[in-house]
C-alpha positions in Angstrom: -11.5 -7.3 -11.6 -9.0 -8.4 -13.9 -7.7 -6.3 -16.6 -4.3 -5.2 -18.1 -1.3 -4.5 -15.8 -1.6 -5.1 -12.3 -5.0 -4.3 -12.0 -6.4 -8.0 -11.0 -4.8 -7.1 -7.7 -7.4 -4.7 -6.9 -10.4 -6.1 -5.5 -13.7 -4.3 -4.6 -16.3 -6.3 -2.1 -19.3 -4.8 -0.5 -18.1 -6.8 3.0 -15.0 -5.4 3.3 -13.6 -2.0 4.0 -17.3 -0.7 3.2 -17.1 -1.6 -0.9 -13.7 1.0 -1.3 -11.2 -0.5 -3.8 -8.4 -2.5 -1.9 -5.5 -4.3 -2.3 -6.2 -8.3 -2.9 -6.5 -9.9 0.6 -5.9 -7.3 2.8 -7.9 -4.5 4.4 -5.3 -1.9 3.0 -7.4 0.5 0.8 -6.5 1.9 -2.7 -6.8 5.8 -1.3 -4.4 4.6 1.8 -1.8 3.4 -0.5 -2.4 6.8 -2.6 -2.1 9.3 0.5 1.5 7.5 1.8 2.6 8.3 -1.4 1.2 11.7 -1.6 2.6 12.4 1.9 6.0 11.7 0.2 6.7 7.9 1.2 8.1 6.1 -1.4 7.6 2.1 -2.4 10.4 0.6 -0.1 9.0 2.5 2.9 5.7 1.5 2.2 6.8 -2.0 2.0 8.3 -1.9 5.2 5.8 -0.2 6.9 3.4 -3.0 5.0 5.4 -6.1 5.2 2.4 -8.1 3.4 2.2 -6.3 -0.2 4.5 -6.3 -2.3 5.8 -3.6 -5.3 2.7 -4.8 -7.3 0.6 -3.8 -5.1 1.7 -0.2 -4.8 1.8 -0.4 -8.9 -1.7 -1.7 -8.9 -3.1 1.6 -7.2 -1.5 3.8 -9.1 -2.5 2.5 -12.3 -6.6 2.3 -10.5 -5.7 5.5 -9.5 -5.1 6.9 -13.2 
């Protein structure tokens, strides 16, 4: 998926996580990322509890997200 932003980290595979949007090449879903933040994490807790993505990342599913 590549598009504008930060979008081209996004991927969507049939094989993995049952076809849900997820961040690029991890099992960590779009709506997982979404809820932590809904919950009232913010990025830099998220990236500690998630050592492997990055700010991007995080950016990536809001913008899918909107």
């Amino acid at each position: 998926m590549n598009a504008p932003g930060e979008l081209h980290r996004i991927t969507v595979d049939p094989q993995v996580c049952g076809g849900r949007p997820c961040i690029r090449d991890t099992r960590v879903r779009v709506s997982d990322v979404l809820d932590l933040l809904a919950a009232g994490a913010d990025t830099k807790e998220i990236l500690s509890d998630y050592p492997y993505l990055q700010r991007q990342d995080i950016a990536a599913a809001l913008q899918y997200a909107s």
